[in-house]
N, CA, C and O atoms as a GROMACS GRO file, in nm:
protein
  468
    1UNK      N    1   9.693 -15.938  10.668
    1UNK     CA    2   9.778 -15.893  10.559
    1UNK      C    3   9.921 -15.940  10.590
    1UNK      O    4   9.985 -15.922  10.693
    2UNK      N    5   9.954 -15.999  10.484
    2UNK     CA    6  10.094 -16.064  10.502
    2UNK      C    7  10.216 -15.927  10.538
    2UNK      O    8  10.195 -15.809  10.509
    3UNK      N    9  10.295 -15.961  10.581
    3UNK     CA   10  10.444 -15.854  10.640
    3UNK      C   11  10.504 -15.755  10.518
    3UNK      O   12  10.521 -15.634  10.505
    4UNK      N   13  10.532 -15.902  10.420
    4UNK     CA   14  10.589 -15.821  10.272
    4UNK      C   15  10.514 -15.692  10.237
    4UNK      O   16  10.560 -15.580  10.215
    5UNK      N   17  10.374 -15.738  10.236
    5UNK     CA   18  10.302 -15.646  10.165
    5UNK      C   19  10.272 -15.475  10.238
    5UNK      O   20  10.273 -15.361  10.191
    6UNK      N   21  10.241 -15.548  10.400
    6UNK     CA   22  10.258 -15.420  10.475
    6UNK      C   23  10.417 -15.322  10.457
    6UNK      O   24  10.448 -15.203  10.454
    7UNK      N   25  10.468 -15.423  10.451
    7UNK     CA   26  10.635 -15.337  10.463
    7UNK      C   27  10.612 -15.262  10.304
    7UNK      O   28  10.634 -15.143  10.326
    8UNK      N   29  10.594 -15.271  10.227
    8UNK     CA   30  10.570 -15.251  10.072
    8UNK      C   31  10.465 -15.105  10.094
    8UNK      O   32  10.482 -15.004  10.026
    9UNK      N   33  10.385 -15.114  10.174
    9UNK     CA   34  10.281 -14.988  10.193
    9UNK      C   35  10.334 -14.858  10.320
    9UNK      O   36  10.305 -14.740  10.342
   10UNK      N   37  10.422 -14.956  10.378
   10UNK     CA   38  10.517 -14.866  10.448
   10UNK      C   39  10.611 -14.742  10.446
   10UNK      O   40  10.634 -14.638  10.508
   11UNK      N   41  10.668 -14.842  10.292
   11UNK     CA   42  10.812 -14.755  10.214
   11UNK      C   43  10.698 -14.676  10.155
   11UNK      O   44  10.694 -14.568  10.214
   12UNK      N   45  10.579 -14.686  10.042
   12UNK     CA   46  10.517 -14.578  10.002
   12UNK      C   47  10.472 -14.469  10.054
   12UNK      O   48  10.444 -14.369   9.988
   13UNK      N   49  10.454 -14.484  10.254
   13UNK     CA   50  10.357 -14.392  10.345
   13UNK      C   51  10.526 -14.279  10.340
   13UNK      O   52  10.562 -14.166  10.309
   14UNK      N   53  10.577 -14.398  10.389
   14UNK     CA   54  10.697 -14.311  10.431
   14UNK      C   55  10.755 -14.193  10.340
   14UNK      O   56  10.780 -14.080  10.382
   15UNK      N   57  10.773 -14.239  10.206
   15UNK     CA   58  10.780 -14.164  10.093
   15UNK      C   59  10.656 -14.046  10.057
   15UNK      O   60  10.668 -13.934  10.010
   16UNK      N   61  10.562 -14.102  10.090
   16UNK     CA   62  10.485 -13.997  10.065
   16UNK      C   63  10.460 -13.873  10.202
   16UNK      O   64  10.410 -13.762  10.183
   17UNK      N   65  10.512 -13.928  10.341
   17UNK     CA   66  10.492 -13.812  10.431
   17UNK      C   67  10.672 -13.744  10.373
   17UNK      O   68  10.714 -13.628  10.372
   18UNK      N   69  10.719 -13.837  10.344
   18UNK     CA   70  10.841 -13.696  10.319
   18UNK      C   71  10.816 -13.580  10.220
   18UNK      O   72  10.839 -13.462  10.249
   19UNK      N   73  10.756 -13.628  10.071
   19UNK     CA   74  10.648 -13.575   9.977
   19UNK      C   75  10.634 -13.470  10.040
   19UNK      O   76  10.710 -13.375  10.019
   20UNK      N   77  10.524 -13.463  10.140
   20UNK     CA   78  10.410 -13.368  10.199
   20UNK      C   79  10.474 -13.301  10.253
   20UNK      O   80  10.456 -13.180  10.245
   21UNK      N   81  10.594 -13.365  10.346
   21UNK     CA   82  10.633 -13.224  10.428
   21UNK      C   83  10.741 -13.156  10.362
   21UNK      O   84  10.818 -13.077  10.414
   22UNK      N   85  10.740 -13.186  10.269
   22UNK     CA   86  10.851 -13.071  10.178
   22UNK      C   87  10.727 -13.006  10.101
   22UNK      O   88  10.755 -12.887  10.091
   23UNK      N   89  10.625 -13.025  10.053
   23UNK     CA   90  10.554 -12.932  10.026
   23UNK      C   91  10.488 -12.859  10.100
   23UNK      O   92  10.451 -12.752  10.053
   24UNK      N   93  10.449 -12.895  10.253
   24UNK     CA   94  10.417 -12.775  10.315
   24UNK      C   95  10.497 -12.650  10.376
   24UNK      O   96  10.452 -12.539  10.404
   25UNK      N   97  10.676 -12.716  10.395
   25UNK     CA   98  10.709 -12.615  10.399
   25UNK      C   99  10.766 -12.543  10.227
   25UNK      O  100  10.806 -12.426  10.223
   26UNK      N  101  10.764 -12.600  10.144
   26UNK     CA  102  10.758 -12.504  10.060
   26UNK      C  103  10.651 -12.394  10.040
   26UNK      O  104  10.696 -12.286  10.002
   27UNK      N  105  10.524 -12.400  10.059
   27UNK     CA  106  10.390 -12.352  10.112
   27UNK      C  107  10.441 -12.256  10.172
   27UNK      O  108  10.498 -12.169  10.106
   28UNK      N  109  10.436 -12.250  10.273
   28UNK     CA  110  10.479 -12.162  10.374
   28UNK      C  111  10.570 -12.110  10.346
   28UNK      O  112  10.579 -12.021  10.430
   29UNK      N  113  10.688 -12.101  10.250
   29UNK     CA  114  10.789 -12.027  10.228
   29UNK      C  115  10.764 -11.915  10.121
   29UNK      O  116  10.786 -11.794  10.128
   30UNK      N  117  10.717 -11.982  10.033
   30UNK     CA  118  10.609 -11.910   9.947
   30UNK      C  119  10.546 -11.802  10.003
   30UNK      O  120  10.573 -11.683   9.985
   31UNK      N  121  10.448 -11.855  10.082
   31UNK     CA  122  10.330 -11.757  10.134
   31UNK      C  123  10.442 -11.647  10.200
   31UNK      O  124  10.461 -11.544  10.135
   32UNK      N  125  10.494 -11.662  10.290
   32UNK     CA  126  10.584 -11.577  10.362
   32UNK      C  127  10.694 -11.467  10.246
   32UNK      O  128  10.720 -11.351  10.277
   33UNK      N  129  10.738 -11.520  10.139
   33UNK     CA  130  10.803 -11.452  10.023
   33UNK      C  131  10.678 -11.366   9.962
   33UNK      O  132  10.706 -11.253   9.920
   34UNK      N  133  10.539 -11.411   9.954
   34UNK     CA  134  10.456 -11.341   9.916
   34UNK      C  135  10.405 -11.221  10.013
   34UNK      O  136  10.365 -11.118   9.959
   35UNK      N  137  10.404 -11.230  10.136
   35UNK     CA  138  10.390 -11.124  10.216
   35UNK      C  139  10.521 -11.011  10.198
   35UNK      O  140  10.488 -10.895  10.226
   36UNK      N  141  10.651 -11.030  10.159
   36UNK     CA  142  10.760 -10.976  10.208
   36UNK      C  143  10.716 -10.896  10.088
   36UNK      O  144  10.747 -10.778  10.100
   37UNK      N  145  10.654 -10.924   9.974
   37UNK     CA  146  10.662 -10.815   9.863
   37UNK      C  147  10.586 -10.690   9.874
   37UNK      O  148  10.466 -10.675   9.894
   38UNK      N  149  10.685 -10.597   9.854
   38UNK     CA  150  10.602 -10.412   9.877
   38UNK      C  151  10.542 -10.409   9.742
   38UNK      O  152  10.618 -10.424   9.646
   39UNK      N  153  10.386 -10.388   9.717
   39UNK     CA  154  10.320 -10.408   9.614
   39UNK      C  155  10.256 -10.241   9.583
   39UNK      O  156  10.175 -10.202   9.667
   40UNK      N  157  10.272 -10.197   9.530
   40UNK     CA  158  10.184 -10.038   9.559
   40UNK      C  159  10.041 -10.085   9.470
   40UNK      O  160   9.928 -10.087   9.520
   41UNK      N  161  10.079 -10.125   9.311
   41UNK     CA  162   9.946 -10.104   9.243
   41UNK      C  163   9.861 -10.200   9.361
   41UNK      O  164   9.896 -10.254   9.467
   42UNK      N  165   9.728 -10.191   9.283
   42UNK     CA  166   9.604 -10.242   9.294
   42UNK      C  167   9.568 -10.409   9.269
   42UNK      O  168   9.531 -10.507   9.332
   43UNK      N  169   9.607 -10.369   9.133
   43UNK     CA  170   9.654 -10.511   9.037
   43UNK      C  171   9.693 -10.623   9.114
   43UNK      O  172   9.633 -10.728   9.137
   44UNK      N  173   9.831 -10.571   9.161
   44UNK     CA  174   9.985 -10.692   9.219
   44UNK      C  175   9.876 -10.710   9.349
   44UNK      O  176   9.842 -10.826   9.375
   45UNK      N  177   9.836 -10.629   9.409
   45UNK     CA  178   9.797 -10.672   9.574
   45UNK      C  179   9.678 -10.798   9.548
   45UNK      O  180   9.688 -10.913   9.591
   46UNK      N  181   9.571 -10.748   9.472
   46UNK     CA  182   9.470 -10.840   9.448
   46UNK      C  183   9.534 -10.978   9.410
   46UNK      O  184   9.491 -11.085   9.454
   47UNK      N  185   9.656 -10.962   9.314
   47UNK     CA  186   9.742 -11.131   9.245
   47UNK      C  187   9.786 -11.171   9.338
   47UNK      O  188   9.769 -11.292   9.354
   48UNK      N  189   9.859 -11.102   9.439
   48UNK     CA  190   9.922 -11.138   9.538
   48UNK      C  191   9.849 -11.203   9.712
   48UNK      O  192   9.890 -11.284   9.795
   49UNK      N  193   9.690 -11.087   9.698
   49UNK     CA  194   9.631 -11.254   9.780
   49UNK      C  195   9.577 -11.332   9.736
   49UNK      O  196   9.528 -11.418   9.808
   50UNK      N  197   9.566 -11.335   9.634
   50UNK     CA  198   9.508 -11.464   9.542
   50UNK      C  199   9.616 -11.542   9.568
   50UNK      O  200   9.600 -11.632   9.651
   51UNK      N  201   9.756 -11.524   9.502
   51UNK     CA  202   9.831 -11.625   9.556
   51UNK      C  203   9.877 -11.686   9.697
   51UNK      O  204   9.906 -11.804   9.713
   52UNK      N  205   9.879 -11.569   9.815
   52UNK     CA  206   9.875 -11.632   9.931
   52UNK      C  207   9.747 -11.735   9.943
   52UNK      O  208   9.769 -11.843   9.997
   53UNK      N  209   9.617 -11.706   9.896
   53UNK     CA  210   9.486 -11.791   9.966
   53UNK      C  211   9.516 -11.922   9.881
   53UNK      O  212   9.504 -12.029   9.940
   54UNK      N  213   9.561 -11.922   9.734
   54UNK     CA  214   9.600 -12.049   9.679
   54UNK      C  215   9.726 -12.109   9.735
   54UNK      O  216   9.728 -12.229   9.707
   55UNK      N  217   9.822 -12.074   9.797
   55UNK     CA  218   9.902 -12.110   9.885
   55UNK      C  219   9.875 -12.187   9.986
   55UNK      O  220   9.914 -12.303   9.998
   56UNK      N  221   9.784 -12.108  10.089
   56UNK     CA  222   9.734 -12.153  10.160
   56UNK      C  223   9.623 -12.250  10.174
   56UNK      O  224   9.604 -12.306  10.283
   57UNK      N  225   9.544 -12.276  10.067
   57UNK     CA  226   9.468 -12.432  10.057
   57UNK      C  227   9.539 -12.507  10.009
   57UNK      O  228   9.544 -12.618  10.061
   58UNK      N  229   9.615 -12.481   9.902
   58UNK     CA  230   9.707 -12.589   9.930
   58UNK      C  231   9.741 -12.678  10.022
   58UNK      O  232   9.706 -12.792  10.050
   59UNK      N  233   9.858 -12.555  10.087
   59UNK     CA  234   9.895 -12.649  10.236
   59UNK      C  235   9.793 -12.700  10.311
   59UNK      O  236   9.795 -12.805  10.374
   60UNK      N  237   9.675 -12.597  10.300
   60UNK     CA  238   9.601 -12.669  10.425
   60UNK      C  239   9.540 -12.836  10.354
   60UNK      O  240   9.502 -12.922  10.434
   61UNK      N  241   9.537 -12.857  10.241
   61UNK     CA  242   9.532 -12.995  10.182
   61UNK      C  243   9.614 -13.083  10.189
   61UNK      O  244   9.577 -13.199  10.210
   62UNK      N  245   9.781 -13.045  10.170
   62UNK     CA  246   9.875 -13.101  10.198
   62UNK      C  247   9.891 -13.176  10.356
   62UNK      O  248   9.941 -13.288  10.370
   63UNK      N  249   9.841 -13.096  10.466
   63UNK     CA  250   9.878 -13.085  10.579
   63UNK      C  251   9.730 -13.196  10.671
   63UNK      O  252   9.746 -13.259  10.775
   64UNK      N  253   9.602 -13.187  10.589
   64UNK     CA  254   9.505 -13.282  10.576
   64UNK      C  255   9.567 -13.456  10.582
   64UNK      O  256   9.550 -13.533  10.676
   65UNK      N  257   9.671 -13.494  10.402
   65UNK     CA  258   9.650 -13.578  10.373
   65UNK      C  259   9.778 -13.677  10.457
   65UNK      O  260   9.800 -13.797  10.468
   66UNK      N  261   9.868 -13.507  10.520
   66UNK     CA  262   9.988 -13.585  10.561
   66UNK      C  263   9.947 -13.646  10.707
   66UNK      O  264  10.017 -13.735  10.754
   67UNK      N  265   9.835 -13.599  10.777
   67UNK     CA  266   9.786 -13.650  10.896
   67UNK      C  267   9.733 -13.782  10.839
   67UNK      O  268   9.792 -13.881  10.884
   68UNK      N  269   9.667 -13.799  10.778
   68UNK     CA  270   9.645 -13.938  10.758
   68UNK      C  271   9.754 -14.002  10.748
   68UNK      O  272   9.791 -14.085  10.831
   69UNK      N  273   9.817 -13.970  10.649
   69UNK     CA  274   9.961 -14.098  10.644
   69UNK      C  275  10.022 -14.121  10.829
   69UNK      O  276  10.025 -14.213  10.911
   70UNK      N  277  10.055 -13.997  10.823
   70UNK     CA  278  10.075 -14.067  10.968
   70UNK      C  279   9.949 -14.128  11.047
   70UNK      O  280   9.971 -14.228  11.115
   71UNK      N  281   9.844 -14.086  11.043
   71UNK     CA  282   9.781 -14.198  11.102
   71UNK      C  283   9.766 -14.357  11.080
   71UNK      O  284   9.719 -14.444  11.152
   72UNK      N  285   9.841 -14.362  10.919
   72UNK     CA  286   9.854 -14.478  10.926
   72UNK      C  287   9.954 -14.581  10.909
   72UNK      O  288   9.956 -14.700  10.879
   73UNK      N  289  10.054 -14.472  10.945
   73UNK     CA  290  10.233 -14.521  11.000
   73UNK      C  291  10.200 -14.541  11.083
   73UNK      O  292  10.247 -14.650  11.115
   74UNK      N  293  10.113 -14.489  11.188
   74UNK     CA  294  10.054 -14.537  11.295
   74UNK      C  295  10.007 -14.679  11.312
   74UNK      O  296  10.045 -14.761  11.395
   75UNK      N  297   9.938 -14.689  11.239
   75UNK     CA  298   9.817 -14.847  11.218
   75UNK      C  299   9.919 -14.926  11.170
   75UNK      O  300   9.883 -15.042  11.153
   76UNK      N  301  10.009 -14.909  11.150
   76UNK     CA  302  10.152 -15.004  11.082
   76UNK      C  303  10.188 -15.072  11.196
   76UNK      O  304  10.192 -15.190  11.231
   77UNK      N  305  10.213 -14.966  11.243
   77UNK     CA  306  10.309 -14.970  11.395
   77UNK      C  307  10.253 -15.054  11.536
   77UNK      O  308  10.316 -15.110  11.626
   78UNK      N  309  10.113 -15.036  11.515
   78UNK     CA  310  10.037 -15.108  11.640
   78UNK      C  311   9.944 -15.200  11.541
   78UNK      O  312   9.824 -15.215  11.566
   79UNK      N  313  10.006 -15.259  11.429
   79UNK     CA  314   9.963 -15.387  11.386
   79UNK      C  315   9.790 -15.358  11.364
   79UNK      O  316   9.714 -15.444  11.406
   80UNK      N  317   9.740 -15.248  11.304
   80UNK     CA  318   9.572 -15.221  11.319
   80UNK      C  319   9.584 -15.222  11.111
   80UNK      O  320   9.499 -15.252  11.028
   81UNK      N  321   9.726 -15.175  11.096
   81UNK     CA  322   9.709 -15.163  10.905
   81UNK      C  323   9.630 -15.226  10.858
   81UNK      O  324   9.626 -15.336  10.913
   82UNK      N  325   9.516 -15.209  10.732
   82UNK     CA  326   9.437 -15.228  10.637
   82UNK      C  327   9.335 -15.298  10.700
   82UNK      O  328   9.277 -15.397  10.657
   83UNK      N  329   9.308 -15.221  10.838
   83UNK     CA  330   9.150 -15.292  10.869
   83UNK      C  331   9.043 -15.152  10.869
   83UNK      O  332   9.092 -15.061  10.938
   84UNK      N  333   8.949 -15.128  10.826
   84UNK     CA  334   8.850 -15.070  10.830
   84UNK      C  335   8.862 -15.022  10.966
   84UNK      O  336   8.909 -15.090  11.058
   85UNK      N  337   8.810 -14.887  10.979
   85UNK     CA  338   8.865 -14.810  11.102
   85UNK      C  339   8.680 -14.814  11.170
   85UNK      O  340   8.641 -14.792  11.285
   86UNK      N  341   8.607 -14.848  11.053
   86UNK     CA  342   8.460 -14.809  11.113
   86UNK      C  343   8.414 -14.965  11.143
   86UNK      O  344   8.361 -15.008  11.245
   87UNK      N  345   8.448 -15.030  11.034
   87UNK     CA  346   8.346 -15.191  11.051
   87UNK      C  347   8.492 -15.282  11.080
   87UNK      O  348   8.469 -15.357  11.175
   88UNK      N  349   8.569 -15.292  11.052
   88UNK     CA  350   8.691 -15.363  11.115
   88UNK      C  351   8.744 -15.485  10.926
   88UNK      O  352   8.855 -15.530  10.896
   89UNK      N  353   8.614 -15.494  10.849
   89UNK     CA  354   8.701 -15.588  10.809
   89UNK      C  355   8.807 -15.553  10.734
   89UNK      O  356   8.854 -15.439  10.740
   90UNK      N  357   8.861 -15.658  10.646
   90UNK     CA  358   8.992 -15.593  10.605
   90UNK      C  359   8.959 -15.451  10.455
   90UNK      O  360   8.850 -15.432  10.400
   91UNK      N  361   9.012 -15.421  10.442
   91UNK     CA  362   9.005 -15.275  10.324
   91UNK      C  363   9.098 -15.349  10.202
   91UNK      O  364   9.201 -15.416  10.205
   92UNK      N  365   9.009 -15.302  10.093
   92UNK     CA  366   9.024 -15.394   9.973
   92UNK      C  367   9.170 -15.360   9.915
   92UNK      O  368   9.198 -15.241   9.896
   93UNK      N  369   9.259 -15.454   9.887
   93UNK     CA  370   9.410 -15.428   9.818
   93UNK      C  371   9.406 -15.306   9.736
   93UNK      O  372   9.483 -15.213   9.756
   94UNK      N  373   9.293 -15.305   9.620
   94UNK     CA  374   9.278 -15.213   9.521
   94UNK      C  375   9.288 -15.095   9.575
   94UNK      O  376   9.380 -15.020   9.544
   95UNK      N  377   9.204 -15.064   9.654
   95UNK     CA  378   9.205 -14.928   9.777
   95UNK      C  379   9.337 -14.886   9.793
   95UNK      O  380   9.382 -14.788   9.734
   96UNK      N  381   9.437 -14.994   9.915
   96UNK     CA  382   9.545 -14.963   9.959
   96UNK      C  383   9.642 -14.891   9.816
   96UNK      O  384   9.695 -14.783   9.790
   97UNK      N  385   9.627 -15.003   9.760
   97UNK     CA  386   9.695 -14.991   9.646
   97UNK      C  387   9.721 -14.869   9.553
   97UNK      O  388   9.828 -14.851   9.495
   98UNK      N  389   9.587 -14.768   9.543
   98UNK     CA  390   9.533 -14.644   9.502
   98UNK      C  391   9.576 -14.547   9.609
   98UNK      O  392   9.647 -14.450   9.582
   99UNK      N  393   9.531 -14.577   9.740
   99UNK     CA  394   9.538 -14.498   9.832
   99UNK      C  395   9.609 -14.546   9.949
   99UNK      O  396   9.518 -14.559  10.030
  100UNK      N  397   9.726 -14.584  10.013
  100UNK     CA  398   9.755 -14.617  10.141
  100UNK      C  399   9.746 -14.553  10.255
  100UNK      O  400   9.814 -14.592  10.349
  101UNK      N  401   9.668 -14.454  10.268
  101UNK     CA  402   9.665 -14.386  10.371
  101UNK      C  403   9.541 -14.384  10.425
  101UNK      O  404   9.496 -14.321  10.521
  102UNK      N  405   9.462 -14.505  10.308
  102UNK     CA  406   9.284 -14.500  10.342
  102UNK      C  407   9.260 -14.564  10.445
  102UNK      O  408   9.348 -14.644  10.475
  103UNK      N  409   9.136 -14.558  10.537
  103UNK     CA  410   9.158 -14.549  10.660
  103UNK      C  411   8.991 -14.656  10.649
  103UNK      O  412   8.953 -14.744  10.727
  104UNK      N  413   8.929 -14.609  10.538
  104UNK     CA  414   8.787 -14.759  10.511
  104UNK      C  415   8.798 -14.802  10.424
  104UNK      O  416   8.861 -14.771  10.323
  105UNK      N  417   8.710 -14.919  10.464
  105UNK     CA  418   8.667 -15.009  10.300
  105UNK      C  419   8.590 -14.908  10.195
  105UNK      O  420   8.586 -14.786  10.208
  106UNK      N  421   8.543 -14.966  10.114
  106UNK     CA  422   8.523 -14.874   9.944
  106UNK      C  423   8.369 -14.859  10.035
  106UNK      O  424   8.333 -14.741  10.036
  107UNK      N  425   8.272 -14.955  10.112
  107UNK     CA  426   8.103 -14.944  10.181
  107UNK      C  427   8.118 -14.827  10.268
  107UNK      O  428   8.066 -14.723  10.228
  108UNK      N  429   8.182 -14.827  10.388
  108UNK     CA  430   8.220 -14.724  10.513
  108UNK      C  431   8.261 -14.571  10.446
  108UNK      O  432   8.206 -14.470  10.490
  109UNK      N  433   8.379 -14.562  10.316
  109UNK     CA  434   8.372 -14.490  10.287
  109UNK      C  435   8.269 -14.411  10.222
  109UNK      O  436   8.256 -14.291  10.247
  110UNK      N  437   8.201 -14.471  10.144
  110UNK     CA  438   8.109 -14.430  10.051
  110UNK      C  439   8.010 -14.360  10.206
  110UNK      O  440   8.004 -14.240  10.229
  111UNK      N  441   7.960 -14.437  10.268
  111UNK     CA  442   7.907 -14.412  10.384
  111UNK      C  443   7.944 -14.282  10.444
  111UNK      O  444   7.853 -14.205  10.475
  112UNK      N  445   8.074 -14.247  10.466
  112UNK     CA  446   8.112 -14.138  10.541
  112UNK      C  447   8.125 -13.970  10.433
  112UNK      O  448   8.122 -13.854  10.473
  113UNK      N  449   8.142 -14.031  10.271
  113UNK     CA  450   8.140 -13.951  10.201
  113UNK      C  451   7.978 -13.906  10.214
  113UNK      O  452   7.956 -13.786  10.198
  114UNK      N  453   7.916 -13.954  10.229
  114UNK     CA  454   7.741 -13.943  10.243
  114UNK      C  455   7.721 -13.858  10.347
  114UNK      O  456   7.630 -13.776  10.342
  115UNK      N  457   7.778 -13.863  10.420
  115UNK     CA  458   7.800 -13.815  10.612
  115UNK      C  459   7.673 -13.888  10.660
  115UNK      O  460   7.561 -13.839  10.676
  116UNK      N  461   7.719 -14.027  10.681
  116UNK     CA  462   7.644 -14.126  10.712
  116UNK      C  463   7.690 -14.186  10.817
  116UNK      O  464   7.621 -14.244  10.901
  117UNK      N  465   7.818 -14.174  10.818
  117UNK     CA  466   7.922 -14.245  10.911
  117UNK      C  467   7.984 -14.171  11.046
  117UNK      O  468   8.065 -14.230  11.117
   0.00000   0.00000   0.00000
């Protein structure tokens, strides 16, 4: 993969782990504002862990996708970017392009979505 293009998937990782980590700590600020509230009814307590547990998958999704990006600020960094992490060859533009933080080709993935891989 030519330099331009890596540097081009770079500025997007980069942009997108800043993304993530402002939403997980918004997450967490949340959740924590949601604990601080003295709730007496029945009602508010039940809304109120509903909203901590939706809080909390959230982040825990947020906090999922931002490990990948860095794993693959990583693969930037030690020159491994847009190779298939399972079969090695290269991972299709369209992919990167959709997803830069994808880590297989569209076969490996499909494979690992199977739990094949």
């Amino acid at each position: 993969m030519d330099k331009k293009k890596v540097e081009l998937y770079r500025k997007e990782l980069l942009a997108k782990q800043e993304e993530l980590l402002h939403a997980v700590s918004k997450s967490e600020q949340d959740g924590r504002e949601a604990d601080e509230e003295a709730t007496q009814d029945i009602a508010d307590k039940a809304a109120n862990s509903y909203t901590k547990e939706f809080l909390f998958h959230r982040s825990d999704e947020n906090r999922r996708v931002l490990q990948l990006v860095n794993e693959a600020l990583e693969r930037i960094r030690i020159g491994a970017y847009g190779r298939c992490a399972a079969c090695g060859v290269e991972v299709q533009t369209k992919r990167l392009e959709a997803i830069p933080w994808a880590r297989h080709c569209f076969e490996c993935q499909d494979k690992q979505d199977q739990g094949l891989l």
